[in-house]
C-alpha positions as CSV (number, residue, x, y, z in Angstrom):
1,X,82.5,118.4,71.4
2,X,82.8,122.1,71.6
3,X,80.5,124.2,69.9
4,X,81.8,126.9,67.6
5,X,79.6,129.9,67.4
6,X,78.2,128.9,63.6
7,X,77.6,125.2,64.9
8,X,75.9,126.0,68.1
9,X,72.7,126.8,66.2
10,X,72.5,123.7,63.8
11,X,73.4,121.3,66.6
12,X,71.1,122.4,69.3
13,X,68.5,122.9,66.6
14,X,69.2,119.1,65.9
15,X,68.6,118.7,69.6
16,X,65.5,120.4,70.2
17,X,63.0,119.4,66.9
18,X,63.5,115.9,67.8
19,X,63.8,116.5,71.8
20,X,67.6,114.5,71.2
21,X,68.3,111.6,73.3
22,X,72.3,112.1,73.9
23,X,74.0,108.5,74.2
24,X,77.8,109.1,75.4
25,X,80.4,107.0,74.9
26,X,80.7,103.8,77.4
27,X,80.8,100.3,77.8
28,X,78.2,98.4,75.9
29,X,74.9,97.5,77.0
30,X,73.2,95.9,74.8
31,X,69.3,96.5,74.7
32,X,69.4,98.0,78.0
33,X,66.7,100.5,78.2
34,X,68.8,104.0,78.9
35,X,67.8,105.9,82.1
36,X,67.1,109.4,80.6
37,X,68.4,113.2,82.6
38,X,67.2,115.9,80.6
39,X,69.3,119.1,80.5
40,X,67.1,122.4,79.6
41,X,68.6,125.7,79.5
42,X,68.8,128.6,77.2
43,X,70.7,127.4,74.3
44,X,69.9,129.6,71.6
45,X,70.9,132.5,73.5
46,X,74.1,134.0,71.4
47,X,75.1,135.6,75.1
48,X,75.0,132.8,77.7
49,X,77.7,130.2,78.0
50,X,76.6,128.6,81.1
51,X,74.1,126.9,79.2
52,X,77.5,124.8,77.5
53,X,79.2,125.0,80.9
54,X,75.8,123.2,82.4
55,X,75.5,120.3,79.8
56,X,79.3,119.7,79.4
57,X,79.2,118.7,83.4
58,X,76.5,116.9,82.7
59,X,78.0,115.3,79.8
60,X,81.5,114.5,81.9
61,X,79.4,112.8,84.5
62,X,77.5,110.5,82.3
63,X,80.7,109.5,80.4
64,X,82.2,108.7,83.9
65,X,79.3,106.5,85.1
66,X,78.7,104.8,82.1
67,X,82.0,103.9,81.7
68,X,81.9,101.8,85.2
69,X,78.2,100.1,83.6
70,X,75.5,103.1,84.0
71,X,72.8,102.6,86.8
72,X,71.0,99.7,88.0
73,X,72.7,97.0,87.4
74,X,73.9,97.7,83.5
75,X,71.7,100.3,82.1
76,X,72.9,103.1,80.5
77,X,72.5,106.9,81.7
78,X,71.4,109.6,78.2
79,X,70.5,113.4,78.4
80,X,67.7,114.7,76.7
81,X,68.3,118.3,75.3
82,X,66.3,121.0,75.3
83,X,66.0,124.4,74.7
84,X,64.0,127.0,76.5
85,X,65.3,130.0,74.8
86,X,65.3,132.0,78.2
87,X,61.5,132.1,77.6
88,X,59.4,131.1,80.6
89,X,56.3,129.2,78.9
90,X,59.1,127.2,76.5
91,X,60.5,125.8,79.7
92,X,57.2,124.9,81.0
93,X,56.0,123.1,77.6
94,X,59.9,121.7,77.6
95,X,59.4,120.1,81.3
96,X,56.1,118.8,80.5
97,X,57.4,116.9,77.6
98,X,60.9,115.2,80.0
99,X,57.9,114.5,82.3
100,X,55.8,112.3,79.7
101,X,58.7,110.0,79.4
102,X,59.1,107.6,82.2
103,X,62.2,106.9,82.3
104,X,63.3,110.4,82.7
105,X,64.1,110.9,86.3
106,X,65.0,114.2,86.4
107,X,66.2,117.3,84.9
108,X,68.8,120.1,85.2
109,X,67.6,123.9,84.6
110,X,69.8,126.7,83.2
111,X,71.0,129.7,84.4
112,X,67.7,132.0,84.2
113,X,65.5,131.9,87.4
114,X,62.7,133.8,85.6
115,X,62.9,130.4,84.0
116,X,62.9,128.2,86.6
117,X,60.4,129.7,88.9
118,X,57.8,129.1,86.1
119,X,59.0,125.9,85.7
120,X,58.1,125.0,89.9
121,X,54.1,124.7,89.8
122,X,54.4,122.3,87.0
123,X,57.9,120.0,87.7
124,X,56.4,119.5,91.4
125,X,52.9,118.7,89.3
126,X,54.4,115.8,87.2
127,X,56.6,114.6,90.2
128,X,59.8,115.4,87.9
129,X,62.8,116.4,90.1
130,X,64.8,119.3,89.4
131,X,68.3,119.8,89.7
132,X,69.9,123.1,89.7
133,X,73.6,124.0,89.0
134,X,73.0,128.1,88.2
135,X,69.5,129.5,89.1
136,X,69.9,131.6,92.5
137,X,66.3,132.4,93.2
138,X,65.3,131.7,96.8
139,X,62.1,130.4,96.2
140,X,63.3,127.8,93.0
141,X,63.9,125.5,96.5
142,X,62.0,128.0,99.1
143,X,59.0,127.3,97.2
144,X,56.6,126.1,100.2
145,X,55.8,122.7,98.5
146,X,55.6,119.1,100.3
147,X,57.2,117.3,99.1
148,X,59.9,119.3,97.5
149,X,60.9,118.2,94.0
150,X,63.1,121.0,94.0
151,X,67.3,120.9,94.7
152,X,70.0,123.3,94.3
153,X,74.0,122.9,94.5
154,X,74.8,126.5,93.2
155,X,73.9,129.8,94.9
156,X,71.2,130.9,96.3
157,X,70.8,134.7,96.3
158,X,70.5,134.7,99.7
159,X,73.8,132.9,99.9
160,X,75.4,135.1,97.4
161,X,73.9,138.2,98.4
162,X,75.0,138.0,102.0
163,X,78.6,136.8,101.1
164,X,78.8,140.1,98.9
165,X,77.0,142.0,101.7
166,X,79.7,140.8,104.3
167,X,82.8,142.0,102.0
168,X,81.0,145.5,101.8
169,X,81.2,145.6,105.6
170,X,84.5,144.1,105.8
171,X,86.0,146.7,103.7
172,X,84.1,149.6,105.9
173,X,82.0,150.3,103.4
174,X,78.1,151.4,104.9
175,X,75.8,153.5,102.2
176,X,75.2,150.5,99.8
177,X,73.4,151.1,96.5
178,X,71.2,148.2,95.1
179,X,71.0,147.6,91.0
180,X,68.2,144.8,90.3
181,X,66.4,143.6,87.5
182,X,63.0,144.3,87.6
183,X,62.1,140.4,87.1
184,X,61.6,137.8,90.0
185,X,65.6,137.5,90.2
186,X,65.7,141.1,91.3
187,X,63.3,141.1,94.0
188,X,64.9,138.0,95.4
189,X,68.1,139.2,95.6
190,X,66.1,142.7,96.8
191,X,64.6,140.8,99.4
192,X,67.9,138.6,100.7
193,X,69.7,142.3,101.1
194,X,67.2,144.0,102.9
195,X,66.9,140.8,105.0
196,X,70.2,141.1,105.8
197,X,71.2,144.8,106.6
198,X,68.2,145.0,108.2
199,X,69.1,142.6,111.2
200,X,72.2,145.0,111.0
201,X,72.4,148.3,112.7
202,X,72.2,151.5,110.9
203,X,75.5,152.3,111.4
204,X,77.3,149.0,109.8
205,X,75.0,148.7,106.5
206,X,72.3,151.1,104.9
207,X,70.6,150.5,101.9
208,X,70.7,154.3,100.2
209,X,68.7,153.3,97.5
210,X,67.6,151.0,94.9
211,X,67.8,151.4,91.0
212,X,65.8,148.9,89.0
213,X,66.9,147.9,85.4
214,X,64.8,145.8,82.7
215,X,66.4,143.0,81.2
216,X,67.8,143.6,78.2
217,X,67.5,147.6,78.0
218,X,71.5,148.4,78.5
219,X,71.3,151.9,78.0
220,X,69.6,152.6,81.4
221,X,72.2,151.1,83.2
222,X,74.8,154.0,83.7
223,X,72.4,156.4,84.6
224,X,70.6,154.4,87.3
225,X,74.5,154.3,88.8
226,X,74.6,158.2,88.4
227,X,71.3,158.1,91.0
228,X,72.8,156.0,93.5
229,X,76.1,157.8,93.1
230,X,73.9,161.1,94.0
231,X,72.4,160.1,96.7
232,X,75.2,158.8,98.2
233,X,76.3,155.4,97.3
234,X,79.8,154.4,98.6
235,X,79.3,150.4,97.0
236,X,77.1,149.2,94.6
237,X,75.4,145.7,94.7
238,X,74.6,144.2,91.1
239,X,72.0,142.2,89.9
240,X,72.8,141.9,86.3
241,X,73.6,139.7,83.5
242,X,76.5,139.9,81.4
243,X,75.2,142.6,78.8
244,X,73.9,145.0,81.4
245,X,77.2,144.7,83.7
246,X,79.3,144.9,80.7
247,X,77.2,148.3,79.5
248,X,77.9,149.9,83.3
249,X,81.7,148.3,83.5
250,X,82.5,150.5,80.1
251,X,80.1,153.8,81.4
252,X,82.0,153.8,84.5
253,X,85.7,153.5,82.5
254,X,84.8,156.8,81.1
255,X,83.6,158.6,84.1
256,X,86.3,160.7,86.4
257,X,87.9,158.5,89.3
258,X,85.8,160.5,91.8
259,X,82.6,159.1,90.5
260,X,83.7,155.4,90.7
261,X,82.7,153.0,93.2
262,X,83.4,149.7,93.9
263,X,81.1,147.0,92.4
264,X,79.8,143.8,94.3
265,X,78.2,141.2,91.7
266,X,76.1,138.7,92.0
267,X,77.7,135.9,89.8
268,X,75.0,136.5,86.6
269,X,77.5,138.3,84.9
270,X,79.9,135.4,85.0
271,X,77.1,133.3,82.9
272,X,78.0,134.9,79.4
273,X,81.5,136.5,77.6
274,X,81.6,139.4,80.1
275,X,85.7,139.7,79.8
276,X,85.4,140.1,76.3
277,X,82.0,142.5,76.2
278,X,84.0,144.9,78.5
279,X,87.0,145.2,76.8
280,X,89.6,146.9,78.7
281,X,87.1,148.9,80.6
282,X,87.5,145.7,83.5
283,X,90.8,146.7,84.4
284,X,89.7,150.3,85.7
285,X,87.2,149.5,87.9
286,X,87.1,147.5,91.4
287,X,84.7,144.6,91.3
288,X,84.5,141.5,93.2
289,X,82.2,138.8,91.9
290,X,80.4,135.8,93.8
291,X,80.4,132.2,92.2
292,X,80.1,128.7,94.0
293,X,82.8,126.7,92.2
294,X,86.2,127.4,90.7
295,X,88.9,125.3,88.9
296,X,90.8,127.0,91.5
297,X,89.4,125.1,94.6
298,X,88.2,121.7,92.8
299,X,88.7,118.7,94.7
300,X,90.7,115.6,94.2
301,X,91.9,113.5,91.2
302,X,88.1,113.9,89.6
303,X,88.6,118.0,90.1
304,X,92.0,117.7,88.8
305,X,90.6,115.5,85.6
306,X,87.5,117.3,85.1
307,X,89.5,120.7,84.8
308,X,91.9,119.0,81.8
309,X,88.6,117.4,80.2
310,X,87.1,121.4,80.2
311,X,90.5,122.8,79.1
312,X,90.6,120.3,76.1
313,X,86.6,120.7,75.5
314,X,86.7,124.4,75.3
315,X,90.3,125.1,73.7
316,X,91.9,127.0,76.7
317,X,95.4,126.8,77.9
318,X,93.8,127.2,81.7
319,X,91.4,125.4,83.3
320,X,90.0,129.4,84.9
321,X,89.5,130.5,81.0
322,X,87.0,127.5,80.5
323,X,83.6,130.2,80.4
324,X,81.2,130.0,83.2
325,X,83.0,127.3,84.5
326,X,80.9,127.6,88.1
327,X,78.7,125.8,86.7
328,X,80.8,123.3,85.9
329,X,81.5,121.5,89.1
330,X,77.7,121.7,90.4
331,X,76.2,120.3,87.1
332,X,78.9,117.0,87.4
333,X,78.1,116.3,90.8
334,X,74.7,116.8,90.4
335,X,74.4,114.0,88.1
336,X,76.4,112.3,90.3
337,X,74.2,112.4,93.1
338,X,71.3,111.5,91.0
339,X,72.9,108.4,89.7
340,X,73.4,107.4,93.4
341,X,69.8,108.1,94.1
342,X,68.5,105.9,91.1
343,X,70.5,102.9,92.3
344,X,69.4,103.5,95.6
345,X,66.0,103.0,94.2
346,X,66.6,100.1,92.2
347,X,64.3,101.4,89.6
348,X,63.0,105.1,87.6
349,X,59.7,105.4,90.0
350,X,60.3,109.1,90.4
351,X,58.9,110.2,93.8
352,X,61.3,107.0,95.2
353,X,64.1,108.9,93.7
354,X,63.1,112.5,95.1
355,X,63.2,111.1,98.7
356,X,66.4,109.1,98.5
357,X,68.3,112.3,97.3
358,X,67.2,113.2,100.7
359,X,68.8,110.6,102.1
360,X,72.3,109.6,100.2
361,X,75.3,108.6,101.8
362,X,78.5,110.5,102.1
363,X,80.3,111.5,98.4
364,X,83.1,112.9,97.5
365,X,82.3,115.6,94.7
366,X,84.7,117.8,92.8
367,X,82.4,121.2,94.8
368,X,82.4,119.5,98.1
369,X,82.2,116.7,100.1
370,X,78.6,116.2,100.3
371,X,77.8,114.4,103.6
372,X,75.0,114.6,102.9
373,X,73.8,116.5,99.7
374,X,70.8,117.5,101.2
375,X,68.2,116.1,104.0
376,X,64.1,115.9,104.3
377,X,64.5,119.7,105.9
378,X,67.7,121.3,103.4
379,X,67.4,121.0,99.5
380,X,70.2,123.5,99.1
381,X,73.9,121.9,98.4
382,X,76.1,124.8,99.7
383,X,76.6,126.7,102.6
384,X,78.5,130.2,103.4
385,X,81.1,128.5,103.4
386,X,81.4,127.7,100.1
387,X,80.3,131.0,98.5
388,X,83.9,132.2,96.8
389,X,84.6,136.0,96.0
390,X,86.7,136.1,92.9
391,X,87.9,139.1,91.0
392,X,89.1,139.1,87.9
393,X,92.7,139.4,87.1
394,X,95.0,141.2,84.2
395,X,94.1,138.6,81.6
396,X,90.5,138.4,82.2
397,X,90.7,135.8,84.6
398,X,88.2,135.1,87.7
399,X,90.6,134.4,90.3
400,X,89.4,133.7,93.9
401,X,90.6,135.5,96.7
């Protein structure tokens, strides 16, 4: 079911006063107790669409498994809804209510790391693993627990940064202006850049300066450009969501072509209705965009099916205008993977199911093969290899390269 935008409220609020249990279609299985994944991401926000993107992967891969009899032998796999609202202390009362259920065995966050980050003291607290399709901040997995409950198949900022780092360099550019948030996102992604040029020498990257930008306050955005532009600037790395980027894309549309540099994103502004906030501003400026899955690269028949189900679920006539579909690919797999974990268990004892996600066998995903997902000493799903640079094209389009 896709939402339309006067729906979206009375269905997820349907979904979050009674904490929805969300049975898909499948074979029938009688009174077998459902195995419960909760999904919890920021559903009321009116600008974030990788909150749909996240639970209609999650939805695809339930369908999938249920139609070939669920988990364990016959019982049936559910998601639990909820909503955190982007606010961090909703997402940690929303966690501690998954973890009071005992047949939940885990849960997949949104796309806010804020979020998440909050979320880690108390998930690892209750034993509830997480799974991550969107969140990017290092320490969401980096998080110096043992054991982790923690596990990412999406970015890592350090992943994305460094991709976005090494097309700067490719393309000759050196003087590299940083625009953050000022929220734990920004400093991570502060933190992976300066890692990175400084293991560089001066002549190949430099850091000229850093502009920091609150979330949510737009108008601050084209001016924090104009500093890094005067002190010499020759790229700019953002850090932003969808309204801030979209506020700078249309600033910089109206500036003179001398005063326009090219932009390297981090992939938060793909998380929202970016195209359409910009306008035609998008086509005058240069920007290159990191994101960990496209319709584009999916693998095999289960890509190539999952791309129809999204272009049918979200009314486009191409699989690349389904929105935020990076999250797409990671969110189906993931619940993949932790359906192979649970019938490795052979039941929904939680800390059995964290340590065989450490240890699954070989699986063909629609991201990647994952052989494995992860082990006892990696919780992160992707490698540089995967990170893909996409810009978008004449018709709004995020195209690899």
């Amino acid at each position: 079911m896709s939402l339309a935008p006067g729906g979206r409220r009375d269905f997820l609020h349907a979904c979050t006063a009674s904490l929805l249990a969300c049975a898909l279609p499948g074979r029938a299985f009688g009174r077998a107790a459902p195995v419960l994944i909760g999904v919890d991401a920021e559903f009321m926000d009116p600008n974030s669409t990788a909150d749909d993107a996240i639970l209609f992967g999650a939805r695809a891969a339930i369908e999938d498994l249920n139609a070939h009899g669920g988990v364990l032998g016959g019982r049936p796999l559910q998601l639990v809804i909820t909503d955190n609202r982007s606010v961090p202390a909703r997402g940690v009362a929303n966690i501690e209510h998954l973890g009071a259920q005992p047949d939940v065995v885990g849960f997949l966050c949104g796309k806010f790391s804020p979020v998440v980050l909050e979320q880690v003291p108390t998930l690892h607290a209750l034993r509830l693993p997480l799974l991550a399709p969107w969140a990017a901040a290092d320490a969401i997995i980096d998080n110096g627990r043992e054991p982790n409950y923690a596990f990412r198949l999406g970015l890592s900022d350090t992943l994305a940064i460094e991709a976005l780092l090494g097309e700067i360099e490719r393309r000759k550019l050196r003087r590299i202006g940083l625009l953050v948030p000022q929220t734990a996102w920004g400093r991570s992604c502060q933190y992976a850049a300066e890692r990175h040029v400084g293991a560089r020498t001066r002549d190949r990257l430099e850091i000229v300066g850093i502009e920091w930008h609150r979330w949510g306050a737009h108008d601050s955005i084209p001016h924090s450009y104009r500093t890094l532009l005067e002190i010499g600037a020759e790229a700019i790395l953002l850090v932003a969501n969808e309204p801030e980027g979209a506020t700078l894309v249309k600033a910089m549309a109206s500036m003179a072509t001398r005063d326009l540099r090219p932009l390297f994103s981090h992939w938060g502004i793909s998380g929202g209705r970016f195209p359409r906030l910009c306008g035609e501003a998008l086509h005058k400026v240069q920007l290159d965009v990191a994101q960990s899955f496209s319709f584009a690269r999916a693998r095999g028949e289960d890509g190539a099916r999952l791309a129809r189900r999204a272009m049918q679920h979200f009314g486009t006539d191409s699989p690349l205008a389904v929105p935020s579909q990076t999250a797409i690919g990671p969110a189906y797999d993931l619940v993949r993977l932790l359906a192979m974990a649970v019938d490795q268990t052979g039941g929904t004892h939680r800390p059995a199911i964290r340590e065989a996600l450490e240890r699954l066998p070989a699986h063909e995903g629609v991201v990647r093969r994952h052989a494995p997902a992860f082990t006892p000493a990696r919780h992160e799903g992707l490698g540089k290899d995967e990170v893909l640079l996409c810009r978008f094209d004449s018709t709004g389009l995020l195209q690899p390269h």
